[in-house]
Legacy VTK file of the C-alpha trace (Angstrom):
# vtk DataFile Version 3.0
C-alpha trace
ASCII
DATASET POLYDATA
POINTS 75 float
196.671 106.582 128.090
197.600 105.828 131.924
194.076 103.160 131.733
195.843 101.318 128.518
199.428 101.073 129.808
198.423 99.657 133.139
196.045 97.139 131.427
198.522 96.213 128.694
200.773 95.813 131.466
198.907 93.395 133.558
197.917 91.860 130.512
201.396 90.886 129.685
202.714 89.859 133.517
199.747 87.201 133.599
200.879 86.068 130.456
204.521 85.811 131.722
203.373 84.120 134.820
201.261 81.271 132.818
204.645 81.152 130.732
206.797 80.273 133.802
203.956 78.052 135.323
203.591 76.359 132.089
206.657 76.182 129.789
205.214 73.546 127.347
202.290 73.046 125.377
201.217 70.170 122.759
199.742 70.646 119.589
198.017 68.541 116.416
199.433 68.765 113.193
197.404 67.184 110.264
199.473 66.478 107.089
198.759 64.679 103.892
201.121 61.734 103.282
199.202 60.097 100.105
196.919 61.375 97.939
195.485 58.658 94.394
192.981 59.840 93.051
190.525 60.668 95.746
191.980 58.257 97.950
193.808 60.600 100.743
196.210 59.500 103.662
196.695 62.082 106.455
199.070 61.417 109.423
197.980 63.858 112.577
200.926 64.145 114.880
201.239 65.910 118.240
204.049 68.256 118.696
205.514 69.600 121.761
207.031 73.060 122.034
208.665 75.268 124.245
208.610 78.240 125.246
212.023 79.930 125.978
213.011 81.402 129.333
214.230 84.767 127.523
211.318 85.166 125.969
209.356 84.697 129.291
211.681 87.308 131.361
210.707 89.529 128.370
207.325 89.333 128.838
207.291 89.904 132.485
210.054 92.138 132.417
207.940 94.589 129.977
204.807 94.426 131.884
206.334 95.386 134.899
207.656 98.579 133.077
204.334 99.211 131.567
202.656 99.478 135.061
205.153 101.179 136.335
205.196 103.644 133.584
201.663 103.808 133.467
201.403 104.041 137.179
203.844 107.487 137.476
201.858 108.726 134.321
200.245 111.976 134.687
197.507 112.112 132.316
LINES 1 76
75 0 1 2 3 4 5 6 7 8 9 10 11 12 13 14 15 16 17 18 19 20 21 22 23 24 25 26 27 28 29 30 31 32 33 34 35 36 37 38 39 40 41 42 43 44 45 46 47 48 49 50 51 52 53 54 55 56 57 58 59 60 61 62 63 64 65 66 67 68 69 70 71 72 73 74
């Protein structure tokens, strides 16, 4: 149990860390505009999103208590 929590817990600070190093990421979204027959018109658009601060505190914030935790574990 002391193994998982301290590897769940690193696993989630280097998650947090690539969060805060990079906040943004771009995506492709196909979509069918038109469709006759078996004619078909797709528009592919790129999307940017974001990913909020909270949410990266969170992350870090909970993987830091998981090693700790995991750390002052006896078993």
């Amino acid at each position: 149990m002391k193994r998982v929590l301290m590897i769940l817990g690193v696993a989630l600070i280097l998650l947090g860390v690539a969060a805060v190093l990079h906040p943004t990421y771009t995506y492709h979204q196909k979509q069918q505009v038109a469709k006759i027959g078996s004619f078909q018109a797709t528009l592919d658009e790129e999307k940017t999103a974001q990913i909020p601060i909270a949410t990266t505190a969170a992350v870090l914030v909970a993987g830091l208590v998981l090693v700790l935790v995991g750390a002052r574990s006896k078993s």
